[in-house]
Biopython code that builds the backbone (N, CA, C, O; Angstrom):
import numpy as np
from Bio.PDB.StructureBuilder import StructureBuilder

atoms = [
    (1, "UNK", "N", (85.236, 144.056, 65.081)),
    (1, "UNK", "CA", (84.716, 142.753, 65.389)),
    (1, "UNK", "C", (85.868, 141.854, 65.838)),
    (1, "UNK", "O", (86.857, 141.837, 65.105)),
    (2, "UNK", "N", (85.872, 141.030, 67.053)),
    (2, "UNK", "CA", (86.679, 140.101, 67.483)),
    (2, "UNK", "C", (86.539, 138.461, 66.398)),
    (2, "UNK", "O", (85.599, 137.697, 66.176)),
    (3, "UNK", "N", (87.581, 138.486, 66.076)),
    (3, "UNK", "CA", (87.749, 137.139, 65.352)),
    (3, "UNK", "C", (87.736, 136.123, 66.563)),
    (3, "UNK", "O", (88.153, 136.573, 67.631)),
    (4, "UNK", "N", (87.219, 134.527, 66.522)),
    (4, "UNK", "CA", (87.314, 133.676, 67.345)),
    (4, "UNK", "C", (87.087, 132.408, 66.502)),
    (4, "UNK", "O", (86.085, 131.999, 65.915)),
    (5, "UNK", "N", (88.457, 131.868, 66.641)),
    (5, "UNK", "CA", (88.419, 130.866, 65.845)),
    (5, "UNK", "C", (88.038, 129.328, 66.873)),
    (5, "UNK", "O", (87.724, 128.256, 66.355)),
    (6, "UNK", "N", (88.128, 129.497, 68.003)),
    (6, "UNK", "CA", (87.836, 128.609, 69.243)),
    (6, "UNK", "C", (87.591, 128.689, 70.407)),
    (6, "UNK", "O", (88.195, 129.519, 71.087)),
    (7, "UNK", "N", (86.829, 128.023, 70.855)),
    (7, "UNK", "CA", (86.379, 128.054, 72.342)),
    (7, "UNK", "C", (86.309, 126.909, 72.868)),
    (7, "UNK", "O", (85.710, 125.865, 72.611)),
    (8, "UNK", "N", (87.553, 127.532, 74.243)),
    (8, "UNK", "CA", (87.735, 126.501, 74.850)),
    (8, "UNK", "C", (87.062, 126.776, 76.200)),
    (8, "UNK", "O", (87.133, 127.888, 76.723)),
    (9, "UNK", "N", (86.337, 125.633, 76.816)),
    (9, "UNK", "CA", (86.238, 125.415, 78.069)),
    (9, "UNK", "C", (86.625, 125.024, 79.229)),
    (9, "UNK", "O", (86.861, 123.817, 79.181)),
    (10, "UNK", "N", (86.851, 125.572, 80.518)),
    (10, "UNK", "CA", (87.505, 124.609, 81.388)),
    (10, "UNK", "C", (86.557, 124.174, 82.488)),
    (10, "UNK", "O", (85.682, 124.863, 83.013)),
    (11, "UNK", "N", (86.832, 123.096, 82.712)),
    (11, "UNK", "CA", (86.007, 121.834, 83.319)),
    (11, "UNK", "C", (86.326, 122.300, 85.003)),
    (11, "UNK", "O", (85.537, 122.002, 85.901)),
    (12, "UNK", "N", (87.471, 122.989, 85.222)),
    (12, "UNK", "CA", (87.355, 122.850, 86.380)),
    (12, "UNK", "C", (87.112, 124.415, 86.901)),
    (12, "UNK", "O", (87.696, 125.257, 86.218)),
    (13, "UNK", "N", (86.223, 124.980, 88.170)),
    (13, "UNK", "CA", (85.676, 126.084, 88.625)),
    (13, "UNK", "C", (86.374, 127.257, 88.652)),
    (13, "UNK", "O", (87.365, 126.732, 89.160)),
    (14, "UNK", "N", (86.733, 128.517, 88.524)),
    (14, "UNK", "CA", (87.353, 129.372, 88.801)),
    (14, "UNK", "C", (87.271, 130.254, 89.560)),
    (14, "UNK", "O", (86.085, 130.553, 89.700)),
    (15, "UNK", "N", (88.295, 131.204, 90.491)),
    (15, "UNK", "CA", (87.285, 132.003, 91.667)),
    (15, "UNK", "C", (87.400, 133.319, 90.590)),
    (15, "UNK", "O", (88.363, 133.807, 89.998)),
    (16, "UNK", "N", (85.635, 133.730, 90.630)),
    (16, "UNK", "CA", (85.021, 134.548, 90.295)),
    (16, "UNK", "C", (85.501, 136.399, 90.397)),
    (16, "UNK", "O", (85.152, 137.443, 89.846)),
    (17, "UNK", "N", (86.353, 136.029, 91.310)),
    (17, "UNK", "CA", (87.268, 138.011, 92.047)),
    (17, "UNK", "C", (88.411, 138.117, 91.075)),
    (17, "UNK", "O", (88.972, 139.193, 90.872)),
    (18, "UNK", "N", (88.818, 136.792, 90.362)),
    (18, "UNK", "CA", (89.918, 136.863, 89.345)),
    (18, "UNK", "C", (90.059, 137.987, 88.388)),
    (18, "UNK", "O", (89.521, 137.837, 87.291)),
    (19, "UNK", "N", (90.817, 139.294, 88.673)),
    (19, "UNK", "CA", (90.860, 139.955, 87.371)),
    (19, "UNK", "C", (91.777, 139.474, 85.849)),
    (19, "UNK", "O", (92.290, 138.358, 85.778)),
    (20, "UNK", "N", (91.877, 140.494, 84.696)),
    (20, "UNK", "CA", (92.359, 139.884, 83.893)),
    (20, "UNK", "C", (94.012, 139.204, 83.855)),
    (20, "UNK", "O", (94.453, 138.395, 83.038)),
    (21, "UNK", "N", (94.586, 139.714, 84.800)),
    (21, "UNK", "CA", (96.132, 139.188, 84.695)),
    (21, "UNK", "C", (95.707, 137.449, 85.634)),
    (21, "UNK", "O", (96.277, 136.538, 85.035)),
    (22, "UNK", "N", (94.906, 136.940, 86.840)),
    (22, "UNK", "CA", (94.751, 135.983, 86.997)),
    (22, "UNK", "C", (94.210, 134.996, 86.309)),
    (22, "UNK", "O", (94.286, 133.786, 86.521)),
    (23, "UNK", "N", (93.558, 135.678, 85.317)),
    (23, "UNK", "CA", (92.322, 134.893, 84.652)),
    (23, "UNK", "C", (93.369, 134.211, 83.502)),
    (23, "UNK", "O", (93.129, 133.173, 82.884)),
    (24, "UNK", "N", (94.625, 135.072, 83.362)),
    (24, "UNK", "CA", (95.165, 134.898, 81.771)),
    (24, "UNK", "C", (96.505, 133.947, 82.751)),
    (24, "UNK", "O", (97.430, 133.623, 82.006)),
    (25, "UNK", "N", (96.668, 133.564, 84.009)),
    (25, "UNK", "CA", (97.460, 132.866, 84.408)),
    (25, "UNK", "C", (96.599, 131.345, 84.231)),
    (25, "UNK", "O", (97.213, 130.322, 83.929)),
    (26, "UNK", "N", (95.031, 131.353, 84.474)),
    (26, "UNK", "CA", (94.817, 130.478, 84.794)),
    (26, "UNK", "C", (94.728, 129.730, 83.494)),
    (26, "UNK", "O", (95.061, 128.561, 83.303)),
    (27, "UNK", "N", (94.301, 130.458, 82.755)),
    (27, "UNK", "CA", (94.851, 129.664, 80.926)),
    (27, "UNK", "C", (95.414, 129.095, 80.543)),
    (27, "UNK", "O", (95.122, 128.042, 79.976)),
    (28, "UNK", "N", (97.020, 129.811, 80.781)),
    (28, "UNK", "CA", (98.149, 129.348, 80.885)),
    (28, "UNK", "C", (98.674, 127.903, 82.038)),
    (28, "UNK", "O", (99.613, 127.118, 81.900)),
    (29, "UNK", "N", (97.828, 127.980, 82.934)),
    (29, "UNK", "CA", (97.449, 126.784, 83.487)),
    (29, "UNK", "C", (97.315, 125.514, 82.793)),
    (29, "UNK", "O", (97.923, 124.511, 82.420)),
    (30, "UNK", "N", (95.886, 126.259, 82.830)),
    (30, "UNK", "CA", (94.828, 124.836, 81.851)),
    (30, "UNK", "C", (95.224, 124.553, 80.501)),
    (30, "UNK", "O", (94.934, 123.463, 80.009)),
    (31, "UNK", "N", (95.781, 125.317, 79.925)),
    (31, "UNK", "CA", (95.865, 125.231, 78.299)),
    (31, "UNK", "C", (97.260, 125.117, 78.063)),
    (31, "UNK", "O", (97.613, 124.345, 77.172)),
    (32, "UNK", "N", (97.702, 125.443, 78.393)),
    (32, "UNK", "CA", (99.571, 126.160, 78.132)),
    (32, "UNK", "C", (99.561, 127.097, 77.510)),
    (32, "UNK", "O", (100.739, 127.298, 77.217)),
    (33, "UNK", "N", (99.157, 127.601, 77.229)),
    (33, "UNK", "CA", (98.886, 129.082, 76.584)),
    (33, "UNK", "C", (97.799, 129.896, 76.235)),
    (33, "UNK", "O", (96.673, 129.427, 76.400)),
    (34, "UNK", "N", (97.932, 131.089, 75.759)),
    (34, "UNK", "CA", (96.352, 132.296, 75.284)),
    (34, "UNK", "C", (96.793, 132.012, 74.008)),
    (34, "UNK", "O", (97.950, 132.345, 73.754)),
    (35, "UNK", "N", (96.029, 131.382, 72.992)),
    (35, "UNK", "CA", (96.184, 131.545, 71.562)),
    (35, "UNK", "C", (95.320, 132.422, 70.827)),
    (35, "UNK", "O", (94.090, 132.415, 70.862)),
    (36, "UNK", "N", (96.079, 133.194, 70.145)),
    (36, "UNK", "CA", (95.045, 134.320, 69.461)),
    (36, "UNK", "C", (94.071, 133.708, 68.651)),
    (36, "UNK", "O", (94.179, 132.685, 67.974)),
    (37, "UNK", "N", (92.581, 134.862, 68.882)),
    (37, "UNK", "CA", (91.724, 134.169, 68.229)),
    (37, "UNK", "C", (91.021, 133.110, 68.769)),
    (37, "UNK", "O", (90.138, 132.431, 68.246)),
    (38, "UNK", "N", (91.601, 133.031, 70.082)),
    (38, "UNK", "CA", (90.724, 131.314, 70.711)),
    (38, "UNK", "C", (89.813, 132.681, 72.059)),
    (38, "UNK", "O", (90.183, 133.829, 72.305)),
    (39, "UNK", "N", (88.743, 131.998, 72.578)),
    (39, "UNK", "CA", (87.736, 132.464, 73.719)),
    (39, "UNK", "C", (88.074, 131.266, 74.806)),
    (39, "UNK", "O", (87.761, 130.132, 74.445)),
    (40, "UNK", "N", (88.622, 131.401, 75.966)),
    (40, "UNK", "CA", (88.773, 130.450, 76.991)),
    (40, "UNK", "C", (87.365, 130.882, 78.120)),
    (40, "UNK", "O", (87.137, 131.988, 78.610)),
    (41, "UNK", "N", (86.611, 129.651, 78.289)),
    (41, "UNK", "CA", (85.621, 129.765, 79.323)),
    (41, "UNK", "C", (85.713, 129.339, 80.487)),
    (41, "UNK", "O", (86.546, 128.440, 80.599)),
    (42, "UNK", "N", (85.024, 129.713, 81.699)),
    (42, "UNK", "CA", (85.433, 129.322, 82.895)),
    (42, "UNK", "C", (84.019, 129.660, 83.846)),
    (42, "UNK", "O", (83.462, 130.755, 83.783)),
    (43, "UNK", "N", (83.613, 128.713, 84.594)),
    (43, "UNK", "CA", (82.648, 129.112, 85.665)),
    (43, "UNK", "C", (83.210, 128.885, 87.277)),
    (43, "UNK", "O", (84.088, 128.139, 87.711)),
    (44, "UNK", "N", (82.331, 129.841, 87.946)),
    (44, "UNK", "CA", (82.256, 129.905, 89.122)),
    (44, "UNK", "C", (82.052, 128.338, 89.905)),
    (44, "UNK", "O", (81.645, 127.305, 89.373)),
    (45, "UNK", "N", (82.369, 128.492, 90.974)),
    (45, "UNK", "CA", (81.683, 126.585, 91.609)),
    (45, "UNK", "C", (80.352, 126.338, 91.638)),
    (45, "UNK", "O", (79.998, 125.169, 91.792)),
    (46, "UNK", "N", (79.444, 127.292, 91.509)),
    (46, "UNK", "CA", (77.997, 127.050, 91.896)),
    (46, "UNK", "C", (77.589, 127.223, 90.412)),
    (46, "UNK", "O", (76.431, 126.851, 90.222)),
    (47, "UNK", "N", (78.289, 127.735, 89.190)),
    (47, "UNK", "CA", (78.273, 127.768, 88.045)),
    (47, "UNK", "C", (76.754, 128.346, 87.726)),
    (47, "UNK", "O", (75.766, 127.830, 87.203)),
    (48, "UNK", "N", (77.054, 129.800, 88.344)),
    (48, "UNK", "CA", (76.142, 130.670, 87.902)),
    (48, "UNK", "C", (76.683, 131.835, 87.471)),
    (48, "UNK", "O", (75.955, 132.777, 87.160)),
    (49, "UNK", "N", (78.196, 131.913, 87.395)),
    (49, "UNK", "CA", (78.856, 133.244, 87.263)),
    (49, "UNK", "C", (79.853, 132.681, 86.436)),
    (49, "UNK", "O", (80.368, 131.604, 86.739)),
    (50, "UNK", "N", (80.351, 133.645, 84.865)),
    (50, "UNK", "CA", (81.033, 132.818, 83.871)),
    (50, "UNK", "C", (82.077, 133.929, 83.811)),
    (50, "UNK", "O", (81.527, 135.024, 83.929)),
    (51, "UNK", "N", (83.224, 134.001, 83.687)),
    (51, "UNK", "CA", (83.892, 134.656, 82.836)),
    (51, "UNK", "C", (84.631, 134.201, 81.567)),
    (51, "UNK", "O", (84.805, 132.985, 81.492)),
    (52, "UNK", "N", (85.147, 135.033, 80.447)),
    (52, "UNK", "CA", (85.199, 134.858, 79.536)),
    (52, "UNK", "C", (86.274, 135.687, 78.876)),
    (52, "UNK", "O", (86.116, 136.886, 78.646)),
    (53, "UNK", "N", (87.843, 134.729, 78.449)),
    (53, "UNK", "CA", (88.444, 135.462, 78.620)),
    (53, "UNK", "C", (88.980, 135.542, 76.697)),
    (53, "UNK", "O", (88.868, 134.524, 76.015)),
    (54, "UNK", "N", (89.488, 136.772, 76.122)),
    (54, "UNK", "CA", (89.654, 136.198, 74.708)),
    (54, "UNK", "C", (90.992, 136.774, 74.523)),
    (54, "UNK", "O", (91.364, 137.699, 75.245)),
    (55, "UNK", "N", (91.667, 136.330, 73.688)),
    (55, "UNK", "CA", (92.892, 136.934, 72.878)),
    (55, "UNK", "C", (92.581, 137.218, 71.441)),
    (55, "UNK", "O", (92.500, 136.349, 70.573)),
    (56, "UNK", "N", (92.441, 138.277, 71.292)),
    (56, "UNK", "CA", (92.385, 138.689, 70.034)),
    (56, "UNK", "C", (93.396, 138.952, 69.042)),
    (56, "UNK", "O", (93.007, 139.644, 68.102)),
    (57, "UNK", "N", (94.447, 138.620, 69.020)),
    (57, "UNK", "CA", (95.791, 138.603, 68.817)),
    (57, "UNK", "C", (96.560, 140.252, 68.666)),
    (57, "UNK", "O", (97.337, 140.550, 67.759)),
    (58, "UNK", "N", (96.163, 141.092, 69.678)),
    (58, "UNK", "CA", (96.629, 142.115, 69.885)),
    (58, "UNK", "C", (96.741, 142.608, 71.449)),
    (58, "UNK", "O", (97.490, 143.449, 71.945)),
    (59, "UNK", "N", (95.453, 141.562, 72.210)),
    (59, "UNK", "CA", (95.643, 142.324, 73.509)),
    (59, "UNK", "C", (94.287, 141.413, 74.372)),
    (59, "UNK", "O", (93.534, 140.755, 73.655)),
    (60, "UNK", "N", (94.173, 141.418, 75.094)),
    (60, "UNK", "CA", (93.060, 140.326, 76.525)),
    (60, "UNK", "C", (91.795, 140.872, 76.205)),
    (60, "UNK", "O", (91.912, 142.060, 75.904)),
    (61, "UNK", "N", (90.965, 140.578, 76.170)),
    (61, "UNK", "CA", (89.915, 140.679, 76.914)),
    (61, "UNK", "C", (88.631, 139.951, 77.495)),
    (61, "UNK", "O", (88.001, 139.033, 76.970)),
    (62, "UNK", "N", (88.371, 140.651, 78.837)),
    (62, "UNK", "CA", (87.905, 139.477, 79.524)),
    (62, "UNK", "C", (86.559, 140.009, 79.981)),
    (62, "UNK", "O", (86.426, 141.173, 80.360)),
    (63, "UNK", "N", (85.473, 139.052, 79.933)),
    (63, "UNK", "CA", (84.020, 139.574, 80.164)),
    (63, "UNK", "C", (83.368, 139.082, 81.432)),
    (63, "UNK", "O", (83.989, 138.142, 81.929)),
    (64, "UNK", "N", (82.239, 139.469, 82.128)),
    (64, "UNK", "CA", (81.775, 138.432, 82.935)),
    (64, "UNK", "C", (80.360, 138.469, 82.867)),
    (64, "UNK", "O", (79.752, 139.411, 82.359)),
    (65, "UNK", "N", (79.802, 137.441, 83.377)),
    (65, "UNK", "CA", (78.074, 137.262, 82.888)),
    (65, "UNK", "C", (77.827, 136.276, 84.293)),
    (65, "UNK", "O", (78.450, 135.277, 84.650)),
    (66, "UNK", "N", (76.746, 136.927, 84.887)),
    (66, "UNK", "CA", (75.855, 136.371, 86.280)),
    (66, "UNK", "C", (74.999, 136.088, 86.211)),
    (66, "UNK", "O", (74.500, 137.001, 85.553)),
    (67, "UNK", "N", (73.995, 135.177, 86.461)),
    (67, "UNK", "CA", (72.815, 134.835, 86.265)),
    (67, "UNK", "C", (72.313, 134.851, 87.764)),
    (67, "UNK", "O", (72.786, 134.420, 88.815)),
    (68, "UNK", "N", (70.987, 135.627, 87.375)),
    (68, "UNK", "CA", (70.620, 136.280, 88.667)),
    (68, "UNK", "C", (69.350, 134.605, 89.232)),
    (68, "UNK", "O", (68.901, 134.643, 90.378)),
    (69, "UNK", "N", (69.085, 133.757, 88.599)),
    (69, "UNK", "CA", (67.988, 132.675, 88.337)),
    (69, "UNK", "C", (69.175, 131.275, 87.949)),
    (69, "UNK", "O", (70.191, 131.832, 87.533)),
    (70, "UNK", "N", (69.331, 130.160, 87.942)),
    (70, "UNK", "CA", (69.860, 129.009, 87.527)),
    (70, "UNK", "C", (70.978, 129.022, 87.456)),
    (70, "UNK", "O", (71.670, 130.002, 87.731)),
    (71, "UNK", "N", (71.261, 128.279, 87.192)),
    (71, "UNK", "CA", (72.875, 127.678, 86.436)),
    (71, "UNK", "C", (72.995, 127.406, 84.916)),
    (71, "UNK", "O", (72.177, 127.073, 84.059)),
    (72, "UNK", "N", (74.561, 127.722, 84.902)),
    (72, "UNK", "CA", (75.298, 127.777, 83.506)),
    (72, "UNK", "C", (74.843, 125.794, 83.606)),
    (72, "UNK", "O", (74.647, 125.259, 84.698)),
    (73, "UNK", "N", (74.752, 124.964, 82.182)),
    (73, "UNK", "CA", (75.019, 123.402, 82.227)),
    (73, "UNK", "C", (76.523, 123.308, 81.957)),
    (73, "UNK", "O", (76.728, 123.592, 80.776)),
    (74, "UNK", "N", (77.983, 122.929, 82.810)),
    (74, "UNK", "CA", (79.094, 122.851, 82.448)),
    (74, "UNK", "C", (79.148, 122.130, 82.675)),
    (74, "UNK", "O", (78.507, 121.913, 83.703)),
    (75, "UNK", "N", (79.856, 120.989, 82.124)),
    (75, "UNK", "CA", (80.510, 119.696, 82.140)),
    (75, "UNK", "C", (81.250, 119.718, 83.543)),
    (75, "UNK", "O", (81.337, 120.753, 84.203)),
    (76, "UNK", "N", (81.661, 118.768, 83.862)),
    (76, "UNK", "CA", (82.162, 118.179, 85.235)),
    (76, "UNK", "C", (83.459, 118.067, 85.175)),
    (76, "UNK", "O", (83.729, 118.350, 84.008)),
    (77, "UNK", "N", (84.608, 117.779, 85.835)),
    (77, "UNK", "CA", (85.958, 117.618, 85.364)),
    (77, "UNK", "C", (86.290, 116.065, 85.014)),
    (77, "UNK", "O", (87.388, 115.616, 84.683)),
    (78, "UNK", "N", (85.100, 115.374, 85.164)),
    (78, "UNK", "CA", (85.103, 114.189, 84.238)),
    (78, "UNK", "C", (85.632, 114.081, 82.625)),
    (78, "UNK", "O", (86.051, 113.153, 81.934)),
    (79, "UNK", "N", (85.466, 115.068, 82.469)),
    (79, "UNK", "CA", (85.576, 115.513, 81.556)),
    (79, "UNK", "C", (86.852, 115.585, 80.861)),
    (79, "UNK", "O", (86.983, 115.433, 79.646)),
    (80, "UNK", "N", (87.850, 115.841, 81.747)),
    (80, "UNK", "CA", (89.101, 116.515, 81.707)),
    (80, "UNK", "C", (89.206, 118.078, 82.184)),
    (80, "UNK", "O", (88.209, 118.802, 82.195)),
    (81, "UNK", "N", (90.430, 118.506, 82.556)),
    (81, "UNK", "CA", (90.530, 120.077, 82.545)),
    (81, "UNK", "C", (90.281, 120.796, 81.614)),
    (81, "UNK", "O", (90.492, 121.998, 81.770)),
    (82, "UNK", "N", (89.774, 120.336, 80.386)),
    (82, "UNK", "CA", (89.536, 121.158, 79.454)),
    (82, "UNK", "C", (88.706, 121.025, 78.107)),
    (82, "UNK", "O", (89.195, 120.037, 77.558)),
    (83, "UNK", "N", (88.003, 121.373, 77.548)),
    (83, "UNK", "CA", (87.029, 121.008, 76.158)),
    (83, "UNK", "C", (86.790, 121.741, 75.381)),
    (83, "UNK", "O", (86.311, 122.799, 75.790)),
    (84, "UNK", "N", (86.987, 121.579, 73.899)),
    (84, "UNK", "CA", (87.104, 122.497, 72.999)),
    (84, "UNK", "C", (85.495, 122.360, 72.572)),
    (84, "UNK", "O", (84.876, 121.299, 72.496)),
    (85, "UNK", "N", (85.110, 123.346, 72.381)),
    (85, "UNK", "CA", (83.898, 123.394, 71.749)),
    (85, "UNK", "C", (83.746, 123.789, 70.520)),
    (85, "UNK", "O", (84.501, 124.583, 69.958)),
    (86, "UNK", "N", (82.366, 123.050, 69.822)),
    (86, "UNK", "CA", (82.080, 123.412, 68.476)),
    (86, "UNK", "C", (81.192, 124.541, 68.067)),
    (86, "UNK", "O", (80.060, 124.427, 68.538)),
    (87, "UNK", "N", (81.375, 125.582, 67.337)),
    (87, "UNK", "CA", (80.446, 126.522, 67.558)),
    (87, "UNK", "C", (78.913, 126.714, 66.730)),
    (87, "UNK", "O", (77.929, 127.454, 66.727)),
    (88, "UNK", "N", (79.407, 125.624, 66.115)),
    (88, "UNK", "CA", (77.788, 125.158, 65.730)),
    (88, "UNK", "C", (76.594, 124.666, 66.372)),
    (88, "UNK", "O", (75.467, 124.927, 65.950)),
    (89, "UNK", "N", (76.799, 124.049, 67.257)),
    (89, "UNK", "CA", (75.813, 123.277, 68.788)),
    (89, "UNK", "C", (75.621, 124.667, 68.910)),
    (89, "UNK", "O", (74.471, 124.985, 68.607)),
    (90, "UNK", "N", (76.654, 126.018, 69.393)),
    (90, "UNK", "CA", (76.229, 127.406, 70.127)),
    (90, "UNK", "C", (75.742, 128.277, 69.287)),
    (90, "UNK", "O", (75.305, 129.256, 69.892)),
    (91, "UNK", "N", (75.587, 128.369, 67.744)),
    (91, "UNK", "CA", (74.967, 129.171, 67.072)),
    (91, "UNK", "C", (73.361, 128.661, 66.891)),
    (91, "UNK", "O", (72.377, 129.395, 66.809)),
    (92, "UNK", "N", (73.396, 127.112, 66.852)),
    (92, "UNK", "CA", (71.946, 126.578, 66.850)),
    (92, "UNK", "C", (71.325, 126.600, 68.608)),
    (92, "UNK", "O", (70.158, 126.323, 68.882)),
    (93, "UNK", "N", (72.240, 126.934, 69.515)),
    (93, "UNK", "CA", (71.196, 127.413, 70.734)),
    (93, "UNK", "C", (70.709, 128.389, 70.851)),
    (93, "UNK", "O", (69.798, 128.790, 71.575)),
    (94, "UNK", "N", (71.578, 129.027, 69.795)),
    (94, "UNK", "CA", (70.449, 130.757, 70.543)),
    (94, "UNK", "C", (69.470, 131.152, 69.053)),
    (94, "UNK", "O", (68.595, 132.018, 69.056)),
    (95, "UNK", "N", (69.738, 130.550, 68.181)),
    (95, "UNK", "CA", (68.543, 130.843, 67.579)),
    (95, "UNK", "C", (67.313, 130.224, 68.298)),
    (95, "UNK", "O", (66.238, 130.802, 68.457)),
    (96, "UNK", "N", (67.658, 128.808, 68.761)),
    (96, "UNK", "CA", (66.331, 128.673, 69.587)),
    (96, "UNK", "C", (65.787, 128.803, 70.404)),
    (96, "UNK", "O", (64.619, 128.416, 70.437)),
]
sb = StructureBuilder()
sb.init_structure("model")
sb.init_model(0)
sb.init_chain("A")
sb.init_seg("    ")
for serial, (resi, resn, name, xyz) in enumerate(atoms, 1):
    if name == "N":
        sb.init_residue(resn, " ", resi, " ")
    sb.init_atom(name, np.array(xyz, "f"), 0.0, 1.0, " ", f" {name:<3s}", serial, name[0])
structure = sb.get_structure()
C-alpha cells in the first residue's frame, strides 16, 4: 500500500505526452521538490486528462486517467501555482 500523506495540486495545465522524468521536473518546478509520501496533481488544458504523480519515499510513480465524457473541476491559476488539498472533501466525494 502507498502511504500519502498529501496532495498537492497544480493550478496550472500540463502537457499530457509528459513521461515520468518530465512530470517529476515539473514538480520540482511548481513545488521545489517530490516529498515523500505527498501525490502531486496535474491536468491537461482542456482538463479532461489528469496525471498523477507520487513519491513514495523509495521511488516515482506516476498514473494517468482520461475521461472519455466531461471535465476534471480544477481550480484556475487564480488560485496560485499550486493547492494543497484536504483529503477529507475527497474521501466524502466518492462515497457519494
Amino acid at each position: 500500500m502507498i502511504r500519502i500523506d498529501a496532495i498537492w495540486l497544480a493550478t496550472e495545465p500540463m502537457d499530457m505526452r509528459a513521461g515520468t522524468e518530465m512530470a517529476l521536473a515539473k514538480v520540482i518546478a511548481v513545488f521545489g521538490a517530490a516529498q515523500p509520501h505527498c501525490a502531486y496533481l496535474f491536468a491537461s488544458r482542456r482538463a479532461n486528462r489528469m496525471k498523477v504523480l507520487v513519491h513514495d519515499g523509495f521511488g516515482i510513480w506516476l498514473a494517468a486517467c482520461r475521461l472519455n465524457q466531461g471535465r476534471f473541476h480544477w481550480p484556475g491559476s487564480r488560485h496560485g501555482s499550486e493547492m494543497e488539498l484536504d483529503a477529507r472533501p475527497l474521501t466524502e466525494q466518492a462515497r457519494a
